[in-house]
One Martini backbone bead per residue (centre of mass of N, CA, C, O) as a GRO file, in nm:
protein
   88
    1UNK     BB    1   0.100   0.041   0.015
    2UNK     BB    2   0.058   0.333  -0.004
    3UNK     BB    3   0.233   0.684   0.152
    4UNK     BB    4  -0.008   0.876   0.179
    5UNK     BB    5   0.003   1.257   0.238
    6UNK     BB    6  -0.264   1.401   0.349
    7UNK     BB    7  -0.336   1.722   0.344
    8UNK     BB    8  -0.473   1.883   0.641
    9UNK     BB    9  -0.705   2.123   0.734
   10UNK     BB   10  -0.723   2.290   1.051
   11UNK     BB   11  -0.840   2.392   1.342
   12UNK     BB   12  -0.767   2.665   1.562
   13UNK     BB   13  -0.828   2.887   1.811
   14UNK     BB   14  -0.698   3.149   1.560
   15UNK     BB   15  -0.647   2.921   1.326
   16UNK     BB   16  -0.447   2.755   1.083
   17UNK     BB   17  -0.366   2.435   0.988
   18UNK     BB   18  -0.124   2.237   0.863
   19UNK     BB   19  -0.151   1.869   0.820
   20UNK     BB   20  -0.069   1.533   0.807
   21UNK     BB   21  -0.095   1.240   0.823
   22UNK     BB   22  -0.014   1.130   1.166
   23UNK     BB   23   0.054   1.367   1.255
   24UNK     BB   24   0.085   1.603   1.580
   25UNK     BB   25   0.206   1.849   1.395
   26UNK     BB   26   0.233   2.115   1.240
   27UNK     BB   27   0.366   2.301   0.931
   28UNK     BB   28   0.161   2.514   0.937
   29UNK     BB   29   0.064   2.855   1.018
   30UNK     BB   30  -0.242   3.035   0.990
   31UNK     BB   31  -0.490   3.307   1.016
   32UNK     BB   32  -0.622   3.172   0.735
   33UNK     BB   33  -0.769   2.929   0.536
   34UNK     BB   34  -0.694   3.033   0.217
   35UNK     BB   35  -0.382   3.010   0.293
   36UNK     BB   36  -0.393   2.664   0.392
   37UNK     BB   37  -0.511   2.590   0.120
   38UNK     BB   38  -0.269   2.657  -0.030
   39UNK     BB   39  -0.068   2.503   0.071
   40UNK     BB   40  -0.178   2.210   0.068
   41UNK     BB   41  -0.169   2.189  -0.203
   42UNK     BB   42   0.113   2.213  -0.261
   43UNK     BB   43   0.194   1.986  -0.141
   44UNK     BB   44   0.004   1.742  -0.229
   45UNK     BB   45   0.163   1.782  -0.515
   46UNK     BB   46   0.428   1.654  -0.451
   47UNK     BB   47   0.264   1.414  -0.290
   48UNK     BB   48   0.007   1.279  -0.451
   49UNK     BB   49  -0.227   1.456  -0.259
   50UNK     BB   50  -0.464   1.520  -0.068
   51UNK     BB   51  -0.735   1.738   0.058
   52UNK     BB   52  -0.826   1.834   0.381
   53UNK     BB   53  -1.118   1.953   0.500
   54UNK     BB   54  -1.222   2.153   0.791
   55UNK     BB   55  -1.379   2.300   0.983
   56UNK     BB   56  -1.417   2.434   1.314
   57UNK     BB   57  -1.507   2.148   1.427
   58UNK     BB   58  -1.320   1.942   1.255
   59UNK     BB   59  -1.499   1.859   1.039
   60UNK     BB   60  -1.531   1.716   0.756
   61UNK     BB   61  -1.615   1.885   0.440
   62UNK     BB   62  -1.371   1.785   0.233
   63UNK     BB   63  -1.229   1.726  -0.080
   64UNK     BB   64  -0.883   1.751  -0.278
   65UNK     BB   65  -0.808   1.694  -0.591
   66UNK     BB   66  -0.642   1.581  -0.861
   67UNK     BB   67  -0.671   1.618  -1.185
   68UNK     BB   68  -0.586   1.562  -1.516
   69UNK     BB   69  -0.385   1.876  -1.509
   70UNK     BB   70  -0.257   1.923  -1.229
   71UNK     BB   71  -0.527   2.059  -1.049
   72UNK     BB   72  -0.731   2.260  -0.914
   73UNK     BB   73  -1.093   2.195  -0.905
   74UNK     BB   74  -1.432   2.189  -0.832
   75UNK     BB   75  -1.490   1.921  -1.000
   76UNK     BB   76  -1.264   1.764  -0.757
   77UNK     BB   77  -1.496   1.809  -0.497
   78UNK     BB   78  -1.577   1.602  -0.261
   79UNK     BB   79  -1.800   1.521  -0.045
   80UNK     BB   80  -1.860   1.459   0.278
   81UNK     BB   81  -1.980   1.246   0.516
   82UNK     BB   82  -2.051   1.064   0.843
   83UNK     BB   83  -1.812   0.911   0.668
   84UNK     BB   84  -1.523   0.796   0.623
   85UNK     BB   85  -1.261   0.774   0.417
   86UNK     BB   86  -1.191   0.534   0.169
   87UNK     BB   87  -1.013   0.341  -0.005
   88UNK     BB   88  -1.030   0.147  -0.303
   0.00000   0.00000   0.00000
């Protein structure tokens, strides 16, 4: 199985971070979610990985992946149930 390191935007109390999967610590802190999802992208593309983007309340809403052109767009956004999401 890869070792795909999914890069998750996460809140914290008057920040967002981003941080892989399974890490402890974030990679990086911004002030605002917008930021956030730009870093987690750019990293995300280095390793063929998705951005997870979750709420205030830290529930995911959302994947975003890339599509055959290697960017990201509206297009290859899937949201997230309330189920968590498993590879096939």
């Amino acid at each position: 199985m890869a070792n795909i390191k999914n890069q998750h935007v996460v809140p914290r109390k008057k920040s967002w971070a981003v941080k892989h999967e399974d890490a402890e610590k974030a990679s990086k802190i911004f002030e605002n979610k917008n930021d956030a999802i730009e870093y987690a992208r750019n990293m995300a593309k280095k390793n063929d990985a998705c951005v997870v983007l979750h709420d205030k309340k830290a529930k995911i809403e959302e994947f975003q992946c890339k599509d055959n052109l290697n960017s990201y767009s509206r297009g290859t956004i899937w949201p997230v149930m309330d189920k968590p999401w498993m590879p096939v």
